[in-house]
MIDOSE-1310 file (N, C-alpha, C; in nm, 2 decimals, decimal comma, always signed):
residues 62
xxxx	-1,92/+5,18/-2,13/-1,87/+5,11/-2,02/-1,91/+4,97/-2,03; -1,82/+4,87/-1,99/-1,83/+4,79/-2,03/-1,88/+4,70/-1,89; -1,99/+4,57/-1,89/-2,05/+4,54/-1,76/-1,94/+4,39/-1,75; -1,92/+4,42/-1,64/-1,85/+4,26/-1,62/-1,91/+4,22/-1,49
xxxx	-2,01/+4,11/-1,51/-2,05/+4,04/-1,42/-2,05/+3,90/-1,42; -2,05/+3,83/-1,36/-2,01/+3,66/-1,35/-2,11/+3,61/-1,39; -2,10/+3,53/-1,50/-2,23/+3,45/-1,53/-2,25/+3,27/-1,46; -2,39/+3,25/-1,47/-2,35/+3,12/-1,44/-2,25/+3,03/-1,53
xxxx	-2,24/+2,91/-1,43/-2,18/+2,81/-1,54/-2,27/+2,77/-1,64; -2,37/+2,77/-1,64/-2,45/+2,68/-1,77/-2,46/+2,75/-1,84; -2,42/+2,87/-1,82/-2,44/+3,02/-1,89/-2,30/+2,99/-2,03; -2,22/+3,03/-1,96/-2,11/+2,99/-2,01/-2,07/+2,89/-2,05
xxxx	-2,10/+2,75/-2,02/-2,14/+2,60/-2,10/-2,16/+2,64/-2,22; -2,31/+2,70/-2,20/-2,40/+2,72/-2,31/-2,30/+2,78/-2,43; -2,27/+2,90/-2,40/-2,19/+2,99/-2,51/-2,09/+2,92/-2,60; -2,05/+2,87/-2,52/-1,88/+2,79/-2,54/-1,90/+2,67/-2,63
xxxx	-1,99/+2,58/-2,60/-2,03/+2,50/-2,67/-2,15/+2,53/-2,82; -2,21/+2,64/-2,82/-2,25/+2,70/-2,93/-2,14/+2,78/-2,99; -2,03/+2,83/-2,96/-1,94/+2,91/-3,06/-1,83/+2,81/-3,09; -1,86/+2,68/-3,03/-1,73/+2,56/-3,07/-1,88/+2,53/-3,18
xxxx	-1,95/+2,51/-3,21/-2,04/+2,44/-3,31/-2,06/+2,53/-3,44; -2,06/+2,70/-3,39/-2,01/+2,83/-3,50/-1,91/+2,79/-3,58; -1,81/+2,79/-3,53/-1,66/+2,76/-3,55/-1,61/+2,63/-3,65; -1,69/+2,53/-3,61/-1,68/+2,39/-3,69/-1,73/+2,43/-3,80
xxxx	-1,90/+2,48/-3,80/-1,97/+2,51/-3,91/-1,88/+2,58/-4,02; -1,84/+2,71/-3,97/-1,77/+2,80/-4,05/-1,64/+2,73/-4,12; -1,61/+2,68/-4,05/-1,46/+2,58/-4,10/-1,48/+2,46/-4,20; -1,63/+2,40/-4,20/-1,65/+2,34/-4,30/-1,72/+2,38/-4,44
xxxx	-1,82/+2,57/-4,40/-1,82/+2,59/-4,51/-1,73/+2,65/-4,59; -1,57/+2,67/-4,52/-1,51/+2,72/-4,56/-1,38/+2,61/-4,63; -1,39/+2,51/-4,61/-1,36/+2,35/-4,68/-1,36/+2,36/-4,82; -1,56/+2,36/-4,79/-1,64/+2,35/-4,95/-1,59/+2,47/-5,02
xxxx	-1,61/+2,60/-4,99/-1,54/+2,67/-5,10/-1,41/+2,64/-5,18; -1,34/+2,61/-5,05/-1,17/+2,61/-5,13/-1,18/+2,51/-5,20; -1,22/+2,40/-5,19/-1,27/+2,25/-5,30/-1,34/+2,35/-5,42; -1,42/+2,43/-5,42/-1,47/+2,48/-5,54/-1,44/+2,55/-5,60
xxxx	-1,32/+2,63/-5,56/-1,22/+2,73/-5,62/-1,13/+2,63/-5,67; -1,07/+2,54/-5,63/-0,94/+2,42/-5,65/-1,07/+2,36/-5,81; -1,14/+2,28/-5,76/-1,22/+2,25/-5,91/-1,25/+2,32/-6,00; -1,29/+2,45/-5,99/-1,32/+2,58/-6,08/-1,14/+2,58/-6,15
xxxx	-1,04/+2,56/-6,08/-0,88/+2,63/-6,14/-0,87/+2,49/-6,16; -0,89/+2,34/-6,14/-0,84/+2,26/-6,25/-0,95/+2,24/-6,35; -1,08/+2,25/-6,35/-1,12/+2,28/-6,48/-1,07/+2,35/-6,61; -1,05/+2,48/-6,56/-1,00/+2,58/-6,63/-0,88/+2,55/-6,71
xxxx	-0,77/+2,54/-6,60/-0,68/+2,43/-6,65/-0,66/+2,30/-6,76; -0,75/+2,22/-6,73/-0,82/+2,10/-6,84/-0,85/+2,15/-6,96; -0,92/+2,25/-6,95/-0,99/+2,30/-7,09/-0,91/+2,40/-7,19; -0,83/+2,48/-7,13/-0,72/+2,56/-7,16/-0,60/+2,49/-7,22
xxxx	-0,55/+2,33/-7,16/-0,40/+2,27/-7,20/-0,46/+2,21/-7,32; -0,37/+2,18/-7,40/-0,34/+2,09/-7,56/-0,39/+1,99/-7,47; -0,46/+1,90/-7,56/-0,52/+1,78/-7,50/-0,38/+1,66/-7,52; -0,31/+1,73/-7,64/-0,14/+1,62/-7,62/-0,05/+1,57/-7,49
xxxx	-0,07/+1,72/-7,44/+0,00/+1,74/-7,28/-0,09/+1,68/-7,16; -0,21/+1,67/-7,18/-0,32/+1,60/-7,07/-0,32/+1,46/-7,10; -0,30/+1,38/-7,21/-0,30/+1,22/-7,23/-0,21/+1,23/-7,36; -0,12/+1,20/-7,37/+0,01/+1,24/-7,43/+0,00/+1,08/-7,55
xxxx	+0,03/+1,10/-7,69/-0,05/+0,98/-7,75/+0,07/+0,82/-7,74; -0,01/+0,77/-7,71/+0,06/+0,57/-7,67/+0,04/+0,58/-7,50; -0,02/+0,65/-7,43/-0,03/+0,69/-7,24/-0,07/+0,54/-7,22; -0,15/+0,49/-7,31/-0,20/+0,34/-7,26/-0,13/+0,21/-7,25
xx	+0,02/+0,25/-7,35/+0,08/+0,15/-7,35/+0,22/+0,16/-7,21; +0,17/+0,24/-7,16/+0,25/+0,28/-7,05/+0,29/+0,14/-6,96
């Protein structure tokens, strides 16, 4: 059974403003991963292609 009673406001301040600060956190460690998955697959990529196709030869005289 579930209790439903009214909490205070600071009560509820409190929560709301700690699960908006959960939320940020999580979203930023979840940023840094995908940046480290994205650089892990263009690494991979880099090291995998003909180095002809990555700086193709005269690129400087472009």
């Amino acid at each position: 059974m579930v209790q439903t009673r009214i909490k205070p406001h600071d009560q509820q301040v409190a929560e709301r403003e700690r699960r908006a600060e959960q939320t940020r956190v999580f979203r930023r460690n979840q940023m840094f991963g995908l940046l480290i998955i994205a650089a892990a697959i263009f690494t991979y990529w880099l090291i995998r292609t003909k180095p002809g196709w990555i700086l193709p030869a005269g690129w400087w005289r472009f």
